[in-house]
N, C-alpha and C positions, 0 to 999 in steps of 0.2 A: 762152514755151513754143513750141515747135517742132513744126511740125504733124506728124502722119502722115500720109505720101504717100499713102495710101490715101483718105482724109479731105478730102483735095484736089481729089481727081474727076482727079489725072494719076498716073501709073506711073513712078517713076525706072526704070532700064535695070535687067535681071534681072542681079543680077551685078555692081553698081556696088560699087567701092570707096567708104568714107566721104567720101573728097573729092568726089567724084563728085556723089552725097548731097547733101552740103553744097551745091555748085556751082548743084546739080537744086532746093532747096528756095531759096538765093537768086534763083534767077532766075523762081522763083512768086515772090517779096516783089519784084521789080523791076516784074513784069506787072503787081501791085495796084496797086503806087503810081503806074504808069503810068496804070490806070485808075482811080485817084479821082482824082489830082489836076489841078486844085488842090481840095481839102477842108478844112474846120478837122478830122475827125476822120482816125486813124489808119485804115487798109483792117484789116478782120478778116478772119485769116484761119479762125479759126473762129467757128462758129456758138455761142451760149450752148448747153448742154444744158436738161431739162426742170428743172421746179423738182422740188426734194423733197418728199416727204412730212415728212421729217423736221425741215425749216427750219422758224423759231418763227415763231409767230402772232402778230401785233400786239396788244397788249393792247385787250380785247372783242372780239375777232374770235372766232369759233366753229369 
């Protein structure tokens, strides 16, 4: 999944052709792995969201 630039905390150029885009979100995935590694896990580049309400309950769970 490919982040939104927004979601990222930086701004690709107002105006950026898709290459550009691309170039702008590769070079966020160069800065992570810059700054994890060395790591055994992958850098996330997003955060999980909230859990649902609607995800199922572990049987006896209330």
């Amino acid at each position: 999944m490919v982040p939104i630039p927004e979601e990222t905390g930086k701004k690709p150029i107002k105006g950026s052709t898709p290459e550009q885009t691309r170039k702008h979100l590769d070079d966020l995935l160069d800065e992570a792995l810059d700054e994890t590694f060395p790591a055994s896990d992958p850098p996330a580049m997003l955060e999980p969201g909230p859990e649902s309400s609607t995800d199922p309950k572990p049987d006896g769970a209330a």
